[in-house]
N, C-alpha and C positions, 0 to 999 in steps of 0.2 A: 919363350918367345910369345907362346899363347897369352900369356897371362900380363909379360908386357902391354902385349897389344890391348887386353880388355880394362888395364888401368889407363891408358891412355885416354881411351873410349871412355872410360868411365870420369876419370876428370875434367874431359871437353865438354861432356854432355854437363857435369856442373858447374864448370865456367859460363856454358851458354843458357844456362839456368837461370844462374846469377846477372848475366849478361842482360837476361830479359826483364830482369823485376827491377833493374837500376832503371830500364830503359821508360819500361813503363812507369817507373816512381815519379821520372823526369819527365815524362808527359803530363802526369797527373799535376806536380806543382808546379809547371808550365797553365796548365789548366786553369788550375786556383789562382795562378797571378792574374790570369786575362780577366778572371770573374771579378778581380777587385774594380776594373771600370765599365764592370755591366753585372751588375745585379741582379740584373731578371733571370740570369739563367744561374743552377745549381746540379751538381752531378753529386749523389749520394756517394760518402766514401763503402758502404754497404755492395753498391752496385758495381762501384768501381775495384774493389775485390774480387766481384764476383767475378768481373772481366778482365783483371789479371791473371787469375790464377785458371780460366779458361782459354785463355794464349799463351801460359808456361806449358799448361796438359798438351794444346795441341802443336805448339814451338817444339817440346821434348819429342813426340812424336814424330813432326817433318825429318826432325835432327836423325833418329833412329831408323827413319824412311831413307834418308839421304846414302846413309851407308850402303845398306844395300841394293837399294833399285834408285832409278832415278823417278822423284814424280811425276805425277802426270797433273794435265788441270784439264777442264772442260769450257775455262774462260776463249773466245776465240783469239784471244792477241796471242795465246800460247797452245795453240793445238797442234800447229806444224809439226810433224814429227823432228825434226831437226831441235825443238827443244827438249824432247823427249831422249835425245839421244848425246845431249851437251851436260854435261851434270851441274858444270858452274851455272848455265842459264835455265837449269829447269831448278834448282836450287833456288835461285834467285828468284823466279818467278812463283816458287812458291811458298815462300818466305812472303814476297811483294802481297798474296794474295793474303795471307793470316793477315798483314799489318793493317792492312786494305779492312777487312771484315772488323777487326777489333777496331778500330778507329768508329769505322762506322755505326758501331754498336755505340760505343763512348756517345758520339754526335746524337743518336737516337735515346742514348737513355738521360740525357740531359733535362730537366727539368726546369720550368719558365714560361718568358714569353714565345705565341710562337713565332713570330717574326723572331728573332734571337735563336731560337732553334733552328731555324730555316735556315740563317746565315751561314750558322756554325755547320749544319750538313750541307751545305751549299762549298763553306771553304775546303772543307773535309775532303769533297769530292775532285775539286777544281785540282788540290794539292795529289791524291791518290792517281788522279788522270794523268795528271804530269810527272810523277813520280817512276811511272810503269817500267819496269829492267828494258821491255818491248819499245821504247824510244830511245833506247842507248844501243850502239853499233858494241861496244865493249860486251853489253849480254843478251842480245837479240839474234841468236843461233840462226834463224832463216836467214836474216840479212848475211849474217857471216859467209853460212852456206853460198848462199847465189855469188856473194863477192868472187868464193875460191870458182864455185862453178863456171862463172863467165869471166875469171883472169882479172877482175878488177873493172872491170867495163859498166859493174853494176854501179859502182862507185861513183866511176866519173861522169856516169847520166846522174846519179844522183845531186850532187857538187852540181852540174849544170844546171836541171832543178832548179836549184835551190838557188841558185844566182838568178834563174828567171821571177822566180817568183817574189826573190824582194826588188826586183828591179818593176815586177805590178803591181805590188804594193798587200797581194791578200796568197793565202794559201792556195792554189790550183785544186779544186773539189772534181774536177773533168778535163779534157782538153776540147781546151774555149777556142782551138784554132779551128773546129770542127764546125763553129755555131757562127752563122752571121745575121742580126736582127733584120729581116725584112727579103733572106734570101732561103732559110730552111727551117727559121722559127719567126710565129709572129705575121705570116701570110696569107689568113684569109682577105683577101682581096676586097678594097675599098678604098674613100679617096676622105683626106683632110677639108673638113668643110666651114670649123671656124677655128680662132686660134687668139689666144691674148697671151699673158704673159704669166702664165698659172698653169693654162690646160690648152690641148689641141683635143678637137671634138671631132671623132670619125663617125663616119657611116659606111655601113659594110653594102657591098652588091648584092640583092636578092637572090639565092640560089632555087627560089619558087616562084611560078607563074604567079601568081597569087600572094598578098602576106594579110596580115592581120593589120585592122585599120589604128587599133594603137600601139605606136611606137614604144621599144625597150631602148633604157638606157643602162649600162652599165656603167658603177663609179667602183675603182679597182682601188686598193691600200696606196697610199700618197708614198708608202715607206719603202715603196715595190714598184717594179715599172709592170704594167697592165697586161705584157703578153704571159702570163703563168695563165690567165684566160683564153691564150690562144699561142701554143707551145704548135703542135704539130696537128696537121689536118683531124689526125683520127682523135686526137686528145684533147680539141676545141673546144672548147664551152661558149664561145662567143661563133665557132662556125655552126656548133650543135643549134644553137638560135634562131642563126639566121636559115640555117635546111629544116626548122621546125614553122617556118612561115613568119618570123618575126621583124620588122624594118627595125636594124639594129645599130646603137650607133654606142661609143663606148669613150669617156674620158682617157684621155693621155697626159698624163702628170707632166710639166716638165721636172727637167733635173735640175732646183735649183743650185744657183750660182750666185757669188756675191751681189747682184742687181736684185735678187729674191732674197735677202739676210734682211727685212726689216718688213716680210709678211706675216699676218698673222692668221691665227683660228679664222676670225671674222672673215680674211680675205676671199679662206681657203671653201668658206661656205656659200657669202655673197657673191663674189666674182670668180667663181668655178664652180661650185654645185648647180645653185640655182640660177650660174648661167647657163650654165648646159643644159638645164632643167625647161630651161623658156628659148632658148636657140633649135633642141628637138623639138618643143611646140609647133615655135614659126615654122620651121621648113615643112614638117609634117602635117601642118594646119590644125592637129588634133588637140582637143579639147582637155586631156590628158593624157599622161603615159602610165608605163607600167616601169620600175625601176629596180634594180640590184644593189646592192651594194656586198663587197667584201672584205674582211677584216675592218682596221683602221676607215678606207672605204664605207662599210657599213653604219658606222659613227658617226661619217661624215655626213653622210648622204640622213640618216633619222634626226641630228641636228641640225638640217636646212629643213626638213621638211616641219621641223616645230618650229622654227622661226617664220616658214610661210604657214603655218595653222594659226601664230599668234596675228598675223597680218591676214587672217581671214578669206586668204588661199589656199586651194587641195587643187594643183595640178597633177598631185599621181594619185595615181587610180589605186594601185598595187604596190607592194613591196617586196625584194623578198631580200633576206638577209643572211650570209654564210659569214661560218665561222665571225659574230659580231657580238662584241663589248657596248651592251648601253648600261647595264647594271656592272661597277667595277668590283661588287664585293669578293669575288671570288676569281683572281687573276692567274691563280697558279707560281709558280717560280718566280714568275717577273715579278710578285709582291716583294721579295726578297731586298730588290732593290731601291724601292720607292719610301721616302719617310721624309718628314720635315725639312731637315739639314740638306739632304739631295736635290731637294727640288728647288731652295732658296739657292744652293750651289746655283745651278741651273739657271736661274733665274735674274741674278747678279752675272751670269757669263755669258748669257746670249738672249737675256729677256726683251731688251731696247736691242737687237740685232746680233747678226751674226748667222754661223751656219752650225747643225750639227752633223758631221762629216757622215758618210753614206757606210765606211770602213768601221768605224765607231759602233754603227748600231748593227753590223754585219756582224764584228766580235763579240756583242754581247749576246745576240742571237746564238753563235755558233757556239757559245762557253755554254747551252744549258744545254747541249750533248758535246762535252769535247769528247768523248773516245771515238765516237761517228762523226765529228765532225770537225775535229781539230786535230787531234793525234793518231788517226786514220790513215792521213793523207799526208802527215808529215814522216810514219815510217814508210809508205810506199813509197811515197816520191823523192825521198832524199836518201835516206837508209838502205830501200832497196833499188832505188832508180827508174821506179817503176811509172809508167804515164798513164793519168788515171782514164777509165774510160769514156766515150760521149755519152753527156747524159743530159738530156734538155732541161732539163728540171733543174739543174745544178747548176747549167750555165746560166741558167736566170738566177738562181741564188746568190750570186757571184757578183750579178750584176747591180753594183750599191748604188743608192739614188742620197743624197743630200738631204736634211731640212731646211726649215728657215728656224733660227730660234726661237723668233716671237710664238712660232706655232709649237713648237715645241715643250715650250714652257708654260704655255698656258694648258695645253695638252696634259701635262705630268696633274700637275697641281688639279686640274677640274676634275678630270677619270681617277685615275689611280690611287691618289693622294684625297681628296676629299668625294671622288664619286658625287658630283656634283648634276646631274643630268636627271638622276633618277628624283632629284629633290626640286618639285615644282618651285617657278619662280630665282633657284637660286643662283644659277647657270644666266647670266645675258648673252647674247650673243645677236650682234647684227644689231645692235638697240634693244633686241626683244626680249623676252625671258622666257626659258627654255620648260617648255610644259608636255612633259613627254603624254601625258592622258589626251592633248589635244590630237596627237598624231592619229589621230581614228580612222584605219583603211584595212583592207587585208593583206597579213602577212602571210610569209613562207619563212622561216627560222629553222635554219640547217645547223647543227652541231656537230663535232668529231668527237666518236666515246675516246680515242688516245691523244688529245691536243695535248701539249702545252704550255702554248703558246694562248687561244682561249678555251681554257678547261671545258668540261662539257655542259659544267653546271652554271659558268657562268654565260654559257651561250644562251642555255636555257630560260634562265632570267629574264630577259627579254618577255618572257612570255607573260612575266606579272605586271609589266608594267605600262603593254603597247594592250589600248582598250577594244581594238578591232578584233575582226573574227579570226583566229588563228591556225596555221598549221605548222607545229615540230616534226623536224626528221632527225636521227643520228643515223651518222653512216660511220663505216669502223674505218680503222689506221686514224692518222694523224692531222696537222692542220692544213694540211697540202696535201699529199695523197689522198686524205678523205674526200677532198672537194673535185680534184681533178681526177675523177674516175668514171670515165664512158661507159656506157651499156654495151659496144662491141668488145668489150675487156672482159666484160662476164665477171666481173672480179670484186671482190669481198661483199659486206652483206651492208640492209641499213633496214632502223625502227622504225614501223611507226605507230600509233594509238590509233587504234578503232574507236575515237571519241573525240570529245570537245574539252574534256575537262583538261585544266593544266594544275595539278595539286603545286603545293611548293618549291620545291626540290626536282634537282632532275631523277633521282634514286627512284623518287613514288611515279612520276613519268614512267621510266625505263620497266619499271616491274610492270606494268602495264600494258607494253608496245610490245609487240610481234615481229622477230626477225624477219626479211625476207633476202633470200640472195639478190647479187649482183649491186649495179648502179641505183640511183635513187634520182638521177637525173631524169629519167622518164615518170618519175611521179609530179617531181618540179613541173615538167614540160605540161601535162595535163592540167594540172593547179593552173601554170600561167595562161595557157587556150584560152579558161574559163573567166577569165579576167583583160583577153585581150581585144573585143571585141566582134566584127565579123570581118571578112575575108573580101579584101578590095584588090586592084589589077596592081601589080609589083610597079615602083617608078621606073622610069626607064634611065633617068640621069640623078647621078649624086646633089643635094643641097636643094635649094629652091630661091627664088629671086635675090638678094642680097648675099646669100651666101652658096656659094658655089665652088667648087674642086680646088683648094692650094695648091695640094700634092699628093701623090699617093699615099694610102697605107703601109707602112704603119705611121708614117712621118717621120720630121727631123727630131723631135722631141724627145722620144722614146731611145736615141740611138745615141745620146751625150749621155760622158759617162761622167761617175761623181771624180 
């Protein structure tokens, strides 16, 4: 019986031997086909030995592991003991995890371009993410578990889920019943003081006897609605402002809608930057101001201020600029997307008008983390029934804003596609041509060392190209938690250079700069004092002569959804 059993063993083990070198032979001339209509890339057959016969060794292994004990993994979609103790789903998942590593290896030892490399570990990953045993109810042991646990109840929240969420058209990342704009997020208090059909322009109430006589204006990502600047009292960057003595007023995007499908770049500069730029003047009487800009924002706001430098205007005093793309050489993941044939798509589909939907640029955001941010939240919430926690940050991610195409498409094609800003002259805009060495004022240039959305390096960039006196900060975490991190949080750390020099690269930066803990916003706030003038009596009413109170903050603007 003994010896039954270990021919048995001993024939399955090379069945699935064999089972593996078919499988991998089949990927491999799957491989080779796809290379016949891309070229640029090449996978040594050398390499690709190497890495079969290092997923047979460690396949044979799992197979020999399986019998006896079930495995374990340290990945967290598989930690729950409940997979540890299901053998078909800890099996599966670790199986899932070999195919997962050797694919990715494959993707990695590709040879070529690297856009084309990128793709291919970009498809590699999207496919692996989605592939996971951990999003199948058939091998996802926890979910099984709670089902038997809770009688089925997990189930039919789940099923209910899952009917709400395609009934609102996006994943559920939090429960958005928690969050309402203008009643627990989004309320530092202030009143709508101008409005056209681009942007509503706030001012916030002085929370000091006293502010600083030149006004801040903040221009927030157009791709994002403005309160991730002002989520919750203690996590405000727009209340940190104004309790730091600054008269502070802030763009409010609207969410376009088919009457906004035939705006463009141009619009989005002349008739909302620099009108906000000369609307804070009027009302504040001040000679100039001192200005923000964030992400996309940031772009926005350094392209009007070249277009008033070629027209021989400097209304801002200051700048300072987070998380911002003016050099696009170095985009991160998002280059993956961007080439020739994508942008004339684009171009042809919403160039002369149209929208590009707010859901659209939500999923492609969310696809360069599906496991955190796609199939996360589709086993909790359907799989296991589970309702995700409040989380203000999320319920702002959630909430998608629209483009106009014309802006759109010109957007692709000038940044990412030919990086057209960095190159004097080449860029018009507004009539003008875009000379970023004119923009001569002082900056604040804030990077995330883990963006990537704008890498560190190309945040960095910035610094070769804007001619005024400069200051770089990196602060750690990512392109949003980096930025929205208050000094009463105490929490993670940021760089800076005890110098002036900015060598090329962010690397020779960084070797250079000195960690220090916590926020970085109290170094910001000192840098802006020193640039904001001196200290005059707070107004007492919102706006000045012509423009005076709409309606509260945050407005109607902010509160339409795409």
């Amino acid at each position: 019986m003994e010896q039954d059993s270990a021919t048995f063993w001993t024939d399955a083990a090379q069945q699935f031997q064999q089972g593996l070198r078919d499988h991998l032979d089949q990927a491999m001339q799957s491989f080779q086909g796809a290379q016949a209509g891309a070229a640029a890339v090449t996978l040594s057959p050398e390499k690709f030995q190497e890495l079969q016969q290092q997923y047979v060794t460690q396949a044979v292994q799992l197979w020999n592991d399986s019998v006896s004990a079930a495995p374990t993994s340290n990945d967290k979609r598989f930690k729950a003991d409940a997979w540890a103790h299901n053998p078909l789903s800890a099996f599966s998942a670790s199986t899932y995890l070999l195919n997962a590593r050797t694919l990715m290896a494959m993707a990695e030892a590709v040879e070529g371009d690297e856009k084309a490399r990128g793709r291919i570990r970009f498809g590699v990953e999207q496919w692996m993410a989605a592939a996971a045993p951990s999003n199948f109810l058939a091998f996802n042991a926890e979910a099984q578990q709670k089902a038997i646990e809770t009688q089925g109840e997990s189930l039919a929240a789940g099923l209910t889920n899952l009917l709400h969420d395609m009934r609102q058209g996006h994943v559920s990342m939090t429960d958005e019943t928690v969050f309402e704009v203008g009643r627990n997020v989004a309320t530092t208090e202030g009143a709508v003081v101008f409005e056209n059909d681009l942007f509503q322009l706030i001012e916030y109430k002085p929370l000091t006897a006293k502010v600083y006589e030149r006004p801040f204006l903040l221009v927030p990502p157009c791709i994002n609605k403005f309160y991730i600047l002002d989520l919750q009292p203690e996590n405000s960057l727009i209340r940190y402002a104004v309790a730091q003595g600054h008269r502070t007023f802030v763009v409010s995007w609207r969410n376009p809608d088919p009457s906004l499908a035939q705006k463009t770049w141009d619009n989005y500069i002349e008739d909302a930057t620099i009108k906000a730029i000369a609307v804070t003047q009027e009302i504040t009487r001040a000679k100039t101001i001192n200005a923000l800009g964030f992400c996309v924002g940031g772009t926005i706001l350094c392209t009007a201020l070249a277009v008033l430098a070629a027209r021989g205007e400097k209304p801002v005093a200051s700048a300072t600029f987070l998380t911002t793309l003016l050099d696009f050489s170095d985009t991160g993941i998002l280059d993956i997307f961007i080439d020739e044939s994508m942008v004339k798509y684009r171009e042809m589909e919403m160039g002369k008008g149209g929208l590009l939907k707010g859901q659209d640029l939500a999923s492609t955001f969310s696809s360069l983390r599906p496991n955190d941010l796609v199939w996360n939240y589709v086993v909790g919430n359907y799989l296991k029934g589970e309702t995700p926690p409040a989380f203000d940050l999320l319920y702002w991610n959630s909430d998608a804003t629209n483009l106009p195409g014309p802006f759109y498409a010109w957007y692709l094609r000038n940044t990412y596609l030919e990086n057209n800003l960095i190159k004097p002259g080449k860029a018009v805009v507004c009539g003008e041509k875009v000379d970023l060495r004119k923009v001569n004022l002082p900056v604040y240039i804030y990077g995330s060392r883990e963006d990537h959305i704008v890498p560190i390096g190309g945040a960095y960039a910035s610094t070769q190209w804007l001619p005024g006196k400069k200051r770089f900060v990196m602060g750690a975490s990512g392109h949003i938690a980096g930025v929205i991190n208050p000094p009463v949080k105490n929490k993670r750390s940021h760089w800076i250079a005890n110098h002036d020099k900015f060598p090329p690269t962010a690397q020779e930066w960084i070797a250079s700069a000195t960690e220090y803990p916590g926020s970085w916003w109290a170094d910001w706030s000192d840098w802006l004092a020193g640039h904001a003038g001196k200290q005059i009596a707070a107004p007492r009413a919102y706006g000045k002569g012509k423009y005076k109170a709409i309606e509260a903050a945050p407005g109607r603007y902010v509160k339409a959804k795409a």
